[in-house]
N, C-alpha and C positions, 0 to 999 in steps of 0.2 A: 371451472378453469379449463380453458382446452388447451388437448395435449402437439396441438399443431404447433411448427417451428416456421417461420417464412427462410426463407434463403435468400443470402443477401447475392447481388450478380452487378458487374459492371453496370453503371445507368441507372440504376434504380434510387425512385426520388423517394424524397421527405416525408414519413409518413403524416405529418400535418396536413390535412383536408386544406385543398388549395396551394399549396406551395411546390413553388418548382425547382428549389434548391437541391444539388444532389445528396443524398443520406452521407454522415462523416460516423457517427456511429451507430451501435447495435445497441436498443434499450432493454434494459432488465428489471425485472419486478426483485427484490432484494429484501430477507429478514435475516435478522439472526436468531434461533434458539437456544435461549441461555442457558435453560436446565440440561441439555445435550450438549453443548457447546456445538451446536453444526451449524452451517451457512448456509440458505436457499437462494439459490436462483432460477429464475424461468424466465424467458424472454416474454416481454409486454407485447402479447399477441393485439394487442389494441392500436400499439404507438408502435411494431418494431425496430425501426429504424427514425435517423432523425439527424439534423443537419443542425449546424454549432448555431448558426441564428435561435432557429428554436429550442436547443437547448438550453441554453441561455436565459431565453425567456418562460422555460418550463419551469426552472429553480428559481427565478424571480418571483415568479406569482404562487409559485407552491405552498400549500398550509395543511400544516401539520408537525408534530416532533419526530424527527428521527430518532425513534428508540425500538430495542426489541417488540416485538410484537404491535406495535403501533400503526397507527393510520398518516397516509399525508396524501393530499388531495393536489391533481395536477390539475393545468388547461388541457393537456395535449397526450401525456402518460396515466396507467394505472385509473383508467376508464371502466373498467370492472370493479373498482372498491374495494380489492381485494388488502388485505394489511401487507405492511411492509413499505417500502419506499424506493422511490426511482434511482436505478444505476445505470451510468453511461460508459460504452468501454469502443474504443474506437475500430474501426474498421481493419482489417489485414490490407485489404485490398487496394482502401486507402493511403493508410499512414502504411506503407510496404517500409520504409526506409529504417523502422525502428523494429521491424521482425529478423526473424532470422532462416536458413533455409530448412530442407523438409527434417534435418533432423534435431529438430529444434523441439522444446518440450510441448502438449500442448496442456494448457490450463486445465483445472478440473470444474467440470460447469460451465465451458464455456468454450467462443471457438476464435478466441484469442491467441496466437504463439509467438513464444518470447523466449530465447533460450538463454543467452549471453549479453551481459552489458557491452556497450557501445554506445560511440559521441550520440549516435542519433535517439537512441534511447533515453540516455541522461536528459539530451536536450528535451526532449517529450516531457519527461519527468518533474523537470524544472518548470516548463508552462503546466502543466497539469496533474502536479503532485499527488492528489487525490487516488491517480493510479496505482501509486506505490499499496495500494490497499489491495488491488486486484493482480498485480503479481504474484506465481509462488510462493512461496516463503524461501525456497534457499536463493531463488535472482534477488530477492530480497536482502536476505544476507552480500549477497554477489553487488549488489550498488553502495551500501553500505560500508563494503569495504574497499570498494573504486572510489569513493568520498574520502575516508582515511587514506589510500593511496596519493590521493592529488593533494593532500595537505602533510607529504613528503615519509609518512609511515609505509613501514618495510612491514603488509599484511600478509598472513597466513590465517584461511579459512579452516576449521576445524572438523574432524568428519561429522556427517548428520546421526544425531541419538535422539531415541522418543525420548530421556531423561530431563531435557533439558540443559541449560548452562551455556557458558561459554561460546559463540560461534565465530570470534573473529578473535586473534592476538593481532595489536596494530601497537611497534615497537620504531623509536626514532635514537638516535646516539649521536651527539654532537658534544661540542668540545667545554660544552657543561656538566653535561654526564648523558646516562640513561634513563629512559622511561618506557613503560610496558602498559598499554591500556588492552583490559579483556571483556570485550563486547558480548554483548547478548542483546539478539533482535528478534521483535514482537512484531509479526505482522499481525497485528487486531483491527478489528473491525471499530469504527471510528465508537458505537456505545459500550465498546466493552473496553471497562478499564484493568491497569496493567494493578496487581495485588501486592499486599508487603509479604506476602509470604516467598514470592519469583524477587523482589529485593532484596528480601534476607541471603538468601540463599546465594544468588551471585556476591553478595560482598564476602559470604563466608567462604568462597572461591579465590574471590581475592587476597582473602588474608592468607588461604593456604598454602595459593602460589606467590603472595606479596609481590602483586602488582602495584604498579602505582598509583592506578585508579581501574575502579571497576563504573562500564556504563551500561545503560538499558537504551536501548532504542526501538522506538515504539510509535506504530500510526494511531495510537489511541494517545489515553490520557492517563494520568499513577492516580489512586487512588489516594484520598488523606490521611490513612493509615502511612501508606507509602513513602508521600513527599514529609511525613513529619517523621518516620524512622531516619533518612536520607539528610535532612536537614544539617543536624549536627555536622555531618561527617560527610560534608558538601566538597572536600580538596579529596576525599579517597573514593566518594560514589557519585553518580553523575546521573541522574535522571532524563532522556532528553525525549520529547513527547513531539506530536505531530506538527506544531508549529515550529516546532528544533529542527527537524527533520527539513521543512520547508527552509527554512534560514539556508542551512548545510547545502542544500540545491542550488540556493541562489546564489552561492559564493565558491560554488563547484565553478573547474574548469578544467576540462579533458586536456590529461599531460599524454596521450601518446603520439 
């Protein structure tokens, strides 16, 4: 594997042999190890950059399963064989409009920066949801509750603990009464599923503070443990998994 980075610079075209589209993102070689629970990335010294035509047509012909430690074979990425599978993340340079200035976070692994939600951000978000994956984890929290916000809830973000729990109160009061939903959000990686052990746990949250519903949100998938613990007591816990999250985008609209 070499340890060389390209740099990306104004002009610089597609890494596709022959094409003269200019680069839109930075390609990454991506696994997850599940026995550590850690994330790898390295940029695909082969393909580094790549322009949305070809990327497009990389995920079209791609074969292989996306799962831990697996193999997926591209036309144009991951030309080394190396395991793991192709991740696209867009350019600064390019998409300027959904960054933020220098004291903006920057990613870990990566030379992606993102600090603050914003329209232009969301809107990114909404075409290319996928990214909610390579967010932080608290801008994460931070969209999540800009979604709650625009469907007229009065949010407060909770401070950051390794413990777990709770990251969002999203509270609405009208002339039927009140209600209190207590969010918890899972940035996961699209193979690793959310457990019933993290759903037990938030509902017994909720029963303490008797919310009116406890939810999960989550870039992955619940587990069948999970969605069959959940089931029953579907009006008090709410499960909403990666394609929820996409609905929620699509029905987003920036109130400020």
């Amino acid at each position: 594997m070499s340890n060389k980075v390209y740099e990306f610079k104004i002009g610089t075209k597609c890494s596709v042999n022959g094409c003269e589209r200019l680069a839109e993102y930075e390609v990454y070689l991506y696994d997850y190890y599940r026995i550590v629970d850690e994330e790898f990335y390295q940029q695909d010294y082969t393909c580094p950059f790549i322009c949305s035509h070809h990327m497009a047509e990389n995920e079209e012909k791609a074969k292989g399963e996306r799962k831990p430690r697996g193999y997926v074979s591209y036309p144009f990425s991951n030309k080394h064989g190396a395991q793991g599978y192709t991740k696209y993340e867009p350019l600064r340079e390019v998409y300027s409009e959904i960054f933020m200035n220098e004291k903006s976070i920057i990613l870990p692994k990566s030379r992606i920066i993102v600090s603050e939600v914003n329209e232009d951000l969301m809107k990114f978000l909404k075409e290319n949801p996928s990214f909610l994956r390579e967010i932080n984890p608290r801008l994460f929290e931070k969209v999540i509750a800009e979604i709650f916000a625009s469907k007229g809830f009065d949010v407060t973000l909770t401070k950051q603990t390794r413990d777990g729990g709770k990251d969002i109160y999203a509270a609405k009061n009208n002339s039927i009464g009140s209600i209190l939903y207590i969010i918890e959000c899972k940035r996961y990686a699209e193979d690793n599923p959310v457990g019933v052990e993290l759903v037990r746990g938030l509902y017994g949250v909720k029963m303490q503070e008797r919310a009116t519903m406890a939810i999960i949100a989550s870039t992955s998938f619940f587990t069948s443990e999970a969605v069959k613990f959940a089931n029953p007591i579907q009006y008090e816990l709410s499960l909403r998994d990666f394609d929820a999250l996409k609905k929620w985008l699509n029905e987003y609209k920036f109130q400020r």
